[in-house]
C-alpha positions in Angstrom: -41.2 -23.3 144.9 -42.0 -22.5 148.7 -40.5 -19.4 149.7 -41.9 -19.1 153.0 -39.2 -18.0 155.8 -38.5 -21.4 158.4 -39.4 -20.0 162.1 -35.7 -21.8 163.0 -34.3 -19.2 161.2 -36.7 -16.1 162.6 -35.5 -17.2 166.1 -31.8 -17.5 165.2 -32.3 -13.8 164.3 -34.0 -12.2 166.7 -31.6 -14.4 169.2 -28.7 -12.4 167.5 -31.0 -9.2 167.9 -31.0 -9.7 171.2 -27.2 -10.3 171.9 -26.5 -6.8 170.2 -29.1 -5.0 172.2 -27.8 -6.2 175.6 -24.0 -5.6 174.3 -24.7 -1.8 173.4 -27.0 -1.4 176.8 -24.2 -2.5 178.8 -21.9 0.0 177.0 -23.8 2.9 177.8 -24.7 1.8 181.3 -20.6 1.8 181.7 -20.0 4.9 180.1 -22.6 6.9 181.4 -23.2 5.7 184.9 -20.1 3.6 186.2 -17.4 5.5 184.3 -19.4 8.6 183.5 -17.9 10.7 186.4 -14.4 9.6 185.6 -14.8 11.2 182.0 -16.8 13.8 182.9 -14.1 15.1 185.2 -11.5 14.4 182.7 -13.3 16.3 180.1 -13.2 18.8 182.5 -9.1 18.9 183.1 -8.9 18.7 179.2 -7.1 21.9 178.2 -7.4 22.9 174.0 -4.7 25.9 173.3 -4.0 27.1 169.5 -0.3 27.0 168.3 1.7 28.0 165.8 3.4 25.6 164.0 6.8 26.9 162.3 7.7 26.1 158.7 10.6 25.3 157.7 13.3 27.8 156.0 13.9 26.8 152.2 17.4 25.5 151.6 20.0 28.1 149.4 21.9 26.0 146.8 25.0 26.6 144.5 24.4 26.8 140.4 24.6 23.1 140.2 22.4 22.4 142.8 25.0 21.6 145.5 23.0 22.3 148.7 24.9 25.1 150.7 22.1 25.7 153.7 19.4 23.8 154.5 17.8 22.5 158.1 17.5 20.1 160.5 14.9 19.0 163.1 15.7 19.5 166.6 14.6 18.7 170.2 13.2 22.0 171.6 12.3 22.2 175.6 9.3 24.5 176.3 8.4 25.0 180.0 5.0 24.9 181.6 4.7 27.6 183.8 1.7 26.6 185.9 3.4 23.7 186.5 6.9 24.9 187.5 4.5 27.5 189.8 3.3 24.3 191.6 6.3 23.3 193.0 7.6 23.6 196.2 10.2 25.7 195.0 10.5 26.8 191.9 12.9 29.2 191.8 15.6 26.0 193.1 14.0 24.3 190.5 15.0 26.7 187.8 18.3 26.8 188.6 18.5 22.9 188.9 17.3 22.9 185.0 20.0 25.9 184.0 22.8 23.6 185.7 21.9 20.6 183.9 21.8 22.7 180.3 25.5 24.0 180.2 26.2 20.7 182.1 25.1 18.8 179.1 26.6 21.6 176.6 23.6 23.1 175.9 22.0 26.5 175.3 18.9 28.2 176.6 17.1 31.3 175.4 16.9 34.5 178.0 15.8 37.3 176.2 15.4 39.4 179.4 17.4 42.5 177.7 19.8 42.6 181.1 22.9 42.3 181.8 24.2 38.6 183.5 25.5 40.3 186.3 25.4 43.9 188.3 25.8 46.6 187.9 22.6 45.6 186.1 22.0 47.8 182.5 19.5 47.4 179.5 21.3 45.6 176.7 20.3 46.1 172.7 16.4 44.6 171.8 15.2 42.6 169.2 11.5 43.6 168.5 10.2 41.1 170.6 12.0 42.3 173.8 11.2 45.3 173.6 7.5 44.7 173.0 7.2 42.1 176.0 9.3 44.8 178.3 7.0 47.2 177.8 3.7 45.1 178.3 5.4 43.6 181.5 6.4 47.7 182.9 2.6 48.5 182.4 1.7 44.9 184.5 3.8 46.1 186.9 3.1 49.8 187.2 6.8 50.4 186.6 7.3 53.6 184.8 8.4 53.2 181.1 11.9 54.8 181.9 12.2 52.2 184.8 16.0 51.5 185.0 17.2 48.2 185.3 17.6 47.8 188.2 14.5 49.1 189.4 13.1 45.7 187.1 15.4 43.4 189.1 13.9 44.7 192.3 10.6 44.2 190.9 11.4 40.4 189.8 12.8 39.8 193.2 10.1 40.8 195.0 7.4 39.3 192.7 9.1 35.9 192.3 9.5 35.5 196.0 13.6 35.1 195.1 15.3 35.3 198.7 18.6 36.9 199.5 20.3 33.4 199.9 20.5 33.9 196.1 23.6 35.5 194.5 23.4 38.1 192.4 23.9 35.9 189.1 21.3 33.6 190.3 18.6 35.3 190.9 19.4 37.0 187.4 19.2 33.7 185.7 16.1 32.9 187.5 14.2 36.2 187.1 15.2 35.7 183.3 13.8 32.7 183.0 10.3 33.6 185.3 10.4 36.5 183.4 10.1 35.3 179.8 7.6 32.5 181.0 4.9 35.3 183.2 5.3 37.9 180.8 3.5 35.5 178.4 0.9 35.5 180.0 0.4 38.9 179.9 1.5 39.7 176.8 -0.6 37.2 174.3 2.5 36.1 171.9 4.8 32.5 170.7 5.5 30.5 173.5 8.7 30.4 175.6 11.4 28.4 174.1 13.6 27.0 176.9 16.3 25.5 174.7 16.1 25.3 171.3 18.3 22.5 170.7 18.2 20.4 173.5 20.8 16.8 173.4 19.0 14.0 174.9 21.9 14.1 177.5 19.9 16.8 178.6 16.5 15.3 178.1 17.3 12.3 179.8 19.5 14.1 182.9 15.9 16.4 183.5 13.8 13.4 183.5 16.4 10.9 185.8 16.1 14.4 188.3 12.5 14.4 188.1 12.3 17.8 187.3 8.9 18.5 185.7 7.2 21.0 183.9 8.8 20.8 180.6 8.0 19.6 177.0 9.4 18.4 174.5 8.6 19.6 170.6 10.3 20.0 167.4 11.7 23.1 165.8 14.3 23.4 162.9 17.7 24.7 162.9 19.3 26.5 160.3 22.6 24.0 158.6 25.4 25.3 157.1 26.8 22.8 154.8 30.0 24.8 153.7 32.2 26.8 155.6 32.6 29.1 152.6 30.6 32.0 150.9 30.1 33.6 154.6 29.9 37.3 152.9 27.1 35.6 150.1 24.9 33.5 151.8 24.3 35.6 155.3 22.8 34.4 158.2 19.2 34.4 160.3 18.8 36.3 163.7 15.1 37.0 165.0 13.6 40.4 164.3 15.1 44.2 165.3 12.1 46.2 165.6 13.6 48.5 162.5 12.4 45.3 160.9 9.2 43.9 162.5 8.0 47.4 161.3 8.5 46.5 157.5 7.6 41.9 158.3 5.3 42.8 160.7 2.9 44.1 158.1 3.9 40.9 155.7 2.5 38.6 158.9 5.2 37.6 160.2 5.2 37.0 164.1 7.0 39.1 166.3 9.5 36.2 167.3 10.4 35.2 163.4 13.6 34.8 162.9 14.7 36.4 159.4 17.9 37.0 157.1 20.6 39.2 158.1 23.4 40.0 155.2 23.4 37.9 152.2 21.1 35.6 150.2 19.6 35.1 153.6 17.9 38.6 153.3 18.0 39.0 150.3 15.7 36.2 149.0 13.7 36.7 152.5 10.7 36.7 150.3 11.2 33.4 148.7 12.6 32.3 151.7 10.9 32.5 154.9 7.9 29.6 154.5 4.3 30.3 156.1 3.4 29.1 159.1 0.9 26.8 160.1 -2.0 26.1 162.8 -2.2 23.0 164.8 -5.3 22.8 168.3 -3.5 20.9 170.7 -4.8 18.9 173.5 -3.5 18.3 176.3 -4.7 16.3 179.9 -4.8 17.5 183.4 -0.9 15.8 183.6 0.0 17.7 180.5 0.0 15.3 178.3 -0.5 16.1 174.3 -3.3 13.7 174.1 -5.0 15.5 170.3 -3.5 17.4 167.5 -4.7 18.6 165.0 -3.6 20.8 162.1 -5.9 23.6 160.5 -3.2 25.0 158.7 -0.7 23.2 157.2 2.4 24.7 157.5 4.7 25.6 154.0 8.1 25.7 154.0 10.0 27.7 152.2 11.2 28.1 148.8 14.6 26.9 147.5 17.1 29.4 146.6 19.5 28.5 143.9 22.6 30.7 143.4 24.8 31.9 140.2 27.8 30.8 142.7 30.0 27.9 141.7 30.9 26.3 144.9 34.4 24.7 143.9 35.5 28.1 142.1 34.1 29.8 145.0 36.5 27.4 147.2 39.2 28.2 144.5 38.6 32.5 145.0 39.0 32.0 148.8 42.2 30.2 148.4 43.6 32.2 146.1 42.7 35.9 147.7 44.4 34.0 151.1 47.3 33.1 149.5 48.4 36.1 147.6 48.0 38.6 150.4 50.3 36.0 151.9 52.8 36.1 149.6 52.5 40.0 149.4 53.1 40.0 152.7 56.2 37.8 152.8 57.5 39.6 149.8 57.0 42.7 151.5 59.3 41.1 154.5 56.2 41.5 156.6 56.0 45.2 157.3 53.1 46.3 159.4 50.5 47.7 157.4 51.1 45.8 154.0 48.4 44.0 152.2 45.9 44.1 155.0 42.8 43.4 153.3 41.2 42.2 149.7 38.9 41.1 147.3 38.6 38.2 144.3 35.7 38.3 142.4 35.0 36.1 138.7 32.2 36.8 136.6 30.6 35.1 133.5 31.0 37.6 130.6 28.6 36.4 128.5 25.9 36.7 131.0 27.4 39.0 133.8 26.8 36.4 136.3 28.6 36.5 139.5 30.7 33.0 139.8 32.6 33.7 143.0 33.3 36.1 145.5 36.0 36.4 148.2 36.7 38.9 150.5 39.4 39.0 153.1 39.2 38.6 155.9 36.7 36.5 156.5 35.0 34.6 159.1 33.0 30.5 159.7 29.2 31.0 159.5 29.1 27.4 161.0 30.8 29.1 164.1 30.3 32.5 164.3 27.5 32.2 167.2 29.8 29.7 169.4 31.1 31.7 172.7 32.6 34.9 172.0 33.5 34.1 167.7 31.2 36.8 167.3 32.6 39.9 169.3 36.2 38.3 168.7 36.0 38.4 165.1 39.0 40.2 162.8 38.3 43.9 162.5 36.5 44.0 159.1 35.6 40.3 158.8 31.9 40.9 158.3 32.3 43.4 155.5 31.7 42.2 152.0 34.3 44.4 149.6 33.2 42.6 146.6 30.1 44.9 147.0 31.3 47.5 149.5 34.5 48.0 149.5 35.1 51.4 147.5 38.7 52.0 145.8 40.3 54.2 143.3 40.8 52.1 140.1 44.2 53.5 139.3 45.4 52.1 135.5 42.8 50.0 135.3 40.4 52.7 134.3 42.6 53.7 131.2 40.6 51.3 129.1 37.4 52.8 129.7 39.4 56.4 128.7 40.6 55.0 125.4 37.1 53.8 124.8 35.6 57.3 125.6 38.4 58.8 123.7 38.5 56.8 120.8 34.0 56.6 120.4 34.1 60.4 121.2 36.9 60.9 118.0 39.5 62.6 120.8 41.9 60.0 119.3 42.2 57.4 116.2 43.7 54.2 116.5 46.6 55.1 114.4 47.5 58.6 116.2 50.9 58.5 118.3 51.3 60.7 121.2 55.0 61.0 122.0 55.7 61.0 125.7 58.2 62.5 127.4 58.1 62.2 130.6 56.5 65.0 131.7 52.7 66.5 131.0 53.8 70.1 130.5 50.6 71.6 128.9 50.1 73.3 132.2 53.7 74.0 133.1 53.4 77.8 132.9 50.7 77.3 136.1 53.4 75.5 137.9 51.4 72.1 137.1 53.2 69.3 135.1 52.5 65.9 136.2 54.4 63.2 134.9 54.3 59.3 133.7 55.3 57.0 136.2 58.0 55.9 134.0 59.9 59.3 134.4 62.4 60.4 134.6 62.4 57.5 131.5 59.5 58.1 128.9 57.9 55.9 126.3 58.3 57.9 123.3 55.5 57.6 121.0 52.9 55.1 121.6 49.3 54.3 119.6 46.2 54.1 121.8 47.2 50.1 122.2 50.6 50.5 123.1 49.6 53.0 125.4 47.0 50.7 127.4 50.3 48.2 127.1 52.3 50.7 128.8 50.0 51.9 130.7 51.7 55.7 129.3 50.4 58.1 131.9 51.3 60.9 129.0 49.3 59.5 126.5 46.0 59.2 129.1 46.6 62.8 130.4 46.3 63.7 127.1 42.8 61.8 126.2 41.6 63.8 129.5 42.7 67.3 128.4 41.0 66.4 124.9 38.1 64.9 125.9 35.4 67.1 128.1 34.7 65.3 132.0 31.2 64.6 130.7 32.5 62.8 128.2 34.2 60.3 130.4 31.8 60.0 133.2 29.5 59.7 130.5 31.5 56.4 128.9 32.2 55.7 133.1 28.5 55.3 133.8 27.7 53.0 130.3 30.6 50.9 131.7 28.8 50.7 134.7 31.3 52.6 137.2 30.2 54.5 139.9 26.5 52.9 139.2 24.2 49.9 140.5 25.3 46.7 139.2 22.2 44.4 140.0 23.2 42.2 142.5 21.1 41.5 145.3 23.9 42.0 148.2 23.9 44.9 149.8 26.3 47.1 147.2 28.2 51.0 147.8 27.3 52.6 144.3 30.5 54.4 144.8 31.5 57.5 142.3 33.3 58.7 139.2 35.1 62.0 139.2 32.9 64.7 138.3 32.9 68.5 139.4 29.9 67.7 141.2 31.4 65.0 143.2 34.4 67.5 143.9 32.4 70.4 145.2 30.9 68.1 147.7 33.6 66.5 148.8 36.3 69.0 148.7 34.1 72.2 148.5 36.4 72.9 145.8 36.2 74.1 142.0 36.9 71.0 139.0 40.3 72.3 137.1 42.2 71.4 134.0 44.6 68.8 136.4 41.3 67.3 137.6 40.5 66.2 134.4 43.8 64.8 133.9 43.7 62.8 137.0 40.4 61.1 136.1 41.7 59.9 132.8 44.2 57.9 134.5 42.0 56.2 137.4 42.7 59.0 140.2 40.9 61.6 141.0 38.1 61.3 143.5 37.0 58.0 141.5 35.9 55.0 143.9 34.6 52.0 142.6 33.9 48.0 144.2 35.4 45.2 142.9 32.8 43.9 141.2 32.1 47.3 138.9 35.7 46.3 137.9 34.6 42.6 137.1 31.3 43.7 135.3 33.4 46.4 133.3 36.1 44.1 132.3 33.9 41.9 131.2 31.7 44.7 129.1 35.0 45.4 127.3 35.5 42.0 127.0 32.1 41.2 124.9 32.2 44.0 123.1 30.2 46.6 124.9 27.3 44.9 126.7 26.9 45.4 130.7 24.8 42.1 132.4 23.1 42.8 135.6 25.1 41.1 138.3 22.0 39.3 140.3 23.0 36.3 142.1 20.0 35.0 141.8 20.2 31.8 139.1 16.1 30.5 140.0 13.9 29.5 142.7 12.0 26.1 143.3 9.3 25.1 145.5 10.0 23.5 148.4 9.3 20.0 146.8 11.4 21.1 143.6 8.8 20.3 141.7 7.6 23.7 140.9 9.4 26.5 139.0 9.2 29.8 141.1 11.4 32.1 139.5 14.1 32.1 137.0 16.9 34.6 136.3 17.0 36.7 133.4 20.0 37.7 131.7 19.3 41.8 131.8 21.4 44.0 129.9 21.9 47.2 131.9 23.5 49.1 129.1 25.8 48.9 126.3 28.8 51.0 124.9 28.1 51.6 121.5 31.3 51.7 119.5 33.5 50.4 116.2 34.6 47.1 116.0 38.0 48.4 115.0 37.8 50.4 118.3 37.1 47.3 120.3 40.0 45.7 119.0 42.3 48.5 119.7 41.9 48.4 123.5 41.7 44.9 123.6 44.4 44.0 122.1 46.1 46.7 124.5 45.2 44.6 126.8 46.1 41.1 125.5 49.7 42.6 125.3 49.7 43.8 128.8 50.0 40.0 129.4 51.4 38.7 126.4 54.8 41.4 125.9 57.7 41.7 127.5 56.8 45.3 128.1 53.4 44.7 129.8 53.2 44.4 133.8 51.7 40.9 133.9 53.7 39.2 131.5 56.1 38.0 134.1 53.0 36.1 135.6 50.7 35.3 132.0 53.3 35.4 129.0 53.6 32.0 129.2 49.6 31.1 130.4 47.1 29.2 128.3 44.4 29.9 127.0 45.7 33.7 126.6 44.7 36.6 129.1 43.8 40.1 128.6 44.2 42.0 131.8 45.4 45.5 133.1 47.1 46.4 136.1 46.0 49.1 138.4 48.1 51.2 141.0 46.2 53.6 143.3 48.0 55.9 145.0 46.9 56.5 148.4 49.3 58.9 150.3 51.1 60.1 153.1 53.4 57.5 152.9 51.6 54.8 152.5 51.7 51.9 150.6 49.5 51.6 147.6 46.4 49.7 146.6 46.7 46.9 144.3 44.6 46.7 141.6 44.0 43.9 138.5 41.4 42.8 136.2 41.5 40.3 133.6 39.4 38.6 131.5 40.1 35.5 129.6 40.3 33.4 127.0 41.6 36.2 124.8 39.9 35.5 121.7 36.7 33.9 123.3 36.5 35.6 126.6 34.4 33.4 129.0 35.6 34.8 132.5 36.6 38.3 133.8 37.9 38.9 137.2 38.9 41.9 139.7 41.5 41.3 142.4 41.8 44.2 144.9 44.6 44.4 147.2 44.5 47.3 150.1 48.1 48.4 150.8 49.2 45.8 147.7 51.9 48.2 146.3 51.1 47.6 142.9 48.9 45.7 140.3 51.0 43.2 139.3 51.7 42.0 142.4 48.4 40.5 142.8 48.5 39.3 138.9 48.9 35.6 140.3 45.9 35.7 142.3 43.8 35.8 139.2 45.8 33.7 137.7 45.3 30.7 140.3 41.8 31.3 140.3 42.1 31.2 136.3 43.6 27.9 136.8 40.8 26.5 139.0 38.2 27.9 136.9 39.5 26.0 133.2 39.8 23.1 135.3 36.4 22.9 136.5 35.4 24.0 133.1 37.0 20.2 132.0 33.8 18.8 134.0 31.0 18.0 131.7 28.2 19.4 134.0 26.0 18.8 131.4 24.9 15.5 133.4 23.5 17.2 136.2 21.9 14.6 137.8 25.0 13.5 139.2 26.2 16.5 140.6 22.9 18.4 141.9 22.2 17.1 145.6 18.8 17.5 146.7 17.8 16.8 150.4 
């Protein structure tokens, strides 16, 4: 077979040789001699800067994964400083751009830490304020104790703003040359113009030809629910209290983190870690390259022990019982001016809701003046904080002490009276708020059922105070109840506690006092759920974390998961158990108890007690109730504080509408998730 190559096809070949070798040739010759100067000048103009790229927040989400804040992208407006300098005038130009942001309803940042308008004073700093005030003093060979207006004089004379300006203007304009030359000596984030620009505003810049300003993307916290404000928190960038703690966790001076709430208190899992991008850009500014060489990670997702329809429920009903105390009351100043709802699982000490009155939008507290024009005590949390004397609903825990302790037996009747005259011959005999009427003699249950002041004084002149604070502290009063919310660990009556308040000596009547909920006790509502619930099961106190698990940001990774701790137990008889709770089923379920006008005829049964604490001077009382229900399988227990209520069971039907809203939830069969959790 001949196998010799034809020379047809050896010039074909070399013809297409050829073709290729002149095509590259002429390539080369354009780009390095006709064209080369063009892209040699353009390599020149080429500008490559380093920027951080922000990751996005993780989203916080309700126990069945109901998402109640997550983000959104937005149009943010960064200025270009050398090119607002090149301008003709860029002071008019500023002021041009200012007008068209609140013309289209828009925001933009000024963190010059000065007032709008003279007389011209230093207002509060964040971190980053006061960091990039003090690098632009030393710039300027101000003194550090430069006064404010000493700064304006400074800006006027270095930004070349003439007197033709008023006052307000050339504020707004020094703000804004300010934030965008004190970058350049200070090397930190870039200048955010407006961090949510509309394209109204976009478009009205660009039909005015204003240049100098680009356009990137940021994210924006979203609040999906107008409720939970006290729980979930909110973001504000750095004080420098905190950049002293994030700074050394890497976080940049202009980070925005949580204030309040879940928002700082899963900061950790939170707040995402920012990413690297090399960006290029043309002599015109335009982003021509970028490239990432870190990836930016977003944050974790938070999910909450909160139920978002009983927390909707708890709101409701807190409103509408200091309403209806109110009314009842004929609306007298001063009556039922504040409260707090909270439900908690008693089998696991999780918190379900929590309400506290008053209240205020997270989805508008930052709009105009919301913020400064809030109700006095709206941002206060008195689940966790708010600190009140128990009144009758401490007895319980007495009867528990007394009873474990052997003070007392179940089947020992102390007669009452109506007076406590132990002490009479020292001029001291308190008496039972029945009196002048009495209650004769009563067993430790019919004493929790008549909440018998006699009986309780009696368990406190029996029993030593160490004994009760002892029984106090197991129940998880006056101590830290694991939740991660910021919390007041509040106090039980103890000698100790009275010499520091009162300077004063513990006596016999102290004692007394304590027994029945008075005294120098102080305790939050949710130590009253958590307790009521630890009688409820039996003796076992749950940690109240909010914290129900954490997911990666894809959800496909488990980060944390909540355990169930046990914080401590009361270690007692069964038989004793039953004694006090049944006191407390007939609370609701006798004639003679103070809820039954609201609960003797409410199923499943309750178990509650009712609370009065007595504040003085003539004024009207706290309200105080917990209750925990079913009876004979307890599932829920709740606190409902009342300031200036009157008495406990006239805030009885505030737990019992949130009762109602919980067993009908509880009718949902949540055990098909799927259809319920909404993930972004």
């Amino acid at each position: 077979m001949d196998k010799s190559i034809r020379p047809g096809r050896i010039a074909v070949l070399a013809l297409i040789l050829a073709v290729l070798l002149v095509i590259f040739f002429v390539a080369i010759y354009k780009l390095q001699i006709i064209e080369g100067n063009e892209y040699y000048e353009e390599s020149l103009n080429s500008v490559t800067t380093t920027q951080r790229v922000r990751a996005a927040r993780g989203n916080i989400l309700d126990r069945y994964g109901r998402v109640l804040i997550s983000n959104t992208s937005a149009n943010s407006l960064k200025l270009n400083y050398s090119d607002l300098k090149a301008q003709e005038d860029p002071n008019a130009a500023i002021l041009r751009m200012v007008q068209l942001v609140e013309e289209a309803g828009d925001e933009y940042n000024d963190d010059l830490p000065v007032t709008m308008s003279p007389p011209f004073e230093y207002t509060d700093m964040t971190a980053l304020q006061r960091m990039l005030l003090r690098g632009y003093l030393e710039d300027a060979k101000l003194p550090e104790d430069a006064s404010a207006v000493e700064l304006m004089s400074s800006f006027r004379n270095r930004f070349k703003i003439n007197n033709n300006y008023t006052a307000e203007q050339m504020r707004i304009i020094a703000g804004i040359r300010y934030a965008l030359e004190v970058r350049t000596i200070v090397n930190t984030a870039d200048y955010i113009f407006v961090p949510e620009a509309s394209m109204d505003l976009i478009t009205a810049l660009m039909e005015n030809g204003l240049r100098g300003f680009e356009v990137t993307t940021s994210y924006q916290r979203v609040y999906n629910t107008t409720l939970a404000p006290h729980i979930l928190g909110y973001i504000k960038p750095m004080s420098p209290e905190q950049y002293e703690v994030y700074g050394k966790q890497g976080y940049p001076m202009d980070a925005e983190v949580g204030y309040d709430g879940a928002e700082l208190a899963f900061e950790q899992y939170l707040h995402g870690q920012d990413g690297v991008a090399v960006i290029t850009k043309n002599a015109a500014g335009t982003i021509t390259g970028r490239t990432y060489t870190t990836e930016p990670i977003p944050g974790n997702n938070v999910s909450l022990t909160i139920d978002l329809d009983l927390q909707e429920a708890a709101e409701k009903a807190l409103y509408n019982g200091i309403m209806a105390v109110r009314a009842d009351s004929g609306y007298k100043p001063n009556i039922a001016t504040a409260g707090a709802l909270v439900a908690v699982d008693v089998k696991t000490g999780e918190p379900l809701a929590m309400a506290s009155y008053p209240t205020y939008n997270l989805t508008t507290l930052w709009e105009g003046d919301n913020y400064n024009n809030l109700e006095h005590g709206a941002l206060v949390n008195r689940v966790t904080q708010g600190l009140y004397e128990p009144g009758s609903t401490f007895k319980p825990c007495t009867a528990m002490a007394a009873l474990t302790s052997g003070a007392v037996s179940t089947g020992e009747y102390v007669t009452c009276d109506g007076p406590f005259t132990r002490y009479a011959d020292t001029g001291y005999s308190p008496t039972c708020w029945v009196y002048p009427g009495a209650h004769g003699a009563d067993n430790i249950t019919e004493a929790i059922r008549d909440s018998c002041n006699i009986f309780f004084y009696t368990m406190g002149d029996r029993m030593k105070i160490e004994t009760l604070d002892k029984f106090a502290a197991a129940f998880g009063l006056g101590e830290r109840t694991g939740v991660e919310l910021p919390e007041n660990v509040g106090r039980m009556a103890s000698p100790d506690w009275k010499k520091q308040l009162e300077g004063a000596s513990w006596y016999a009547g102290d004692s007394l006092q304590a027994a029945i909920g008075q005294s120098v006790s102080q305790f939050t509502p949710l130590q009253l759920a958590e307790y009521c619930a630890t009688v409820a099961n039996g003796g076992t106190r749950h940690s109240a974390s909010i914290l129900k698990s954490v997911r990666s940001y894809d959800y496909t990774e488990q980060v944390a998961e909540a355990q169930h701790e046990v914080l401590s137990t009361v270690d007692s008889d069964p038989g004793n158990w039953a004694a006090v709770q049944q006191g407390m089923y007939l609370v609701a379920n006798h004639p003679a108890g103070s809820a039954y006008k609201t609960f003797g005829d409410y199923y499943p049964r309750v178990a509650c007690k009712t609370g009065t604490a007595q504040l003085g001077d003539n004024k009207a009382n706290n309200a105080v109730f917990i209750c925990y229900a079913p009876y004979d399988d307890p599932q829920v227990a709740i606190a409902v504080v009342v300031e200036r209520g009157s008495a406990g069971a006239n805030v009885a039907p505030i737990a019992r509408e949130l009762l109602d809203a919980y067993f009908t939830v509880k009718t949902v069969d949540f055990s098909v998730q799927s259809e319920l959790t909404i993930l972004p």
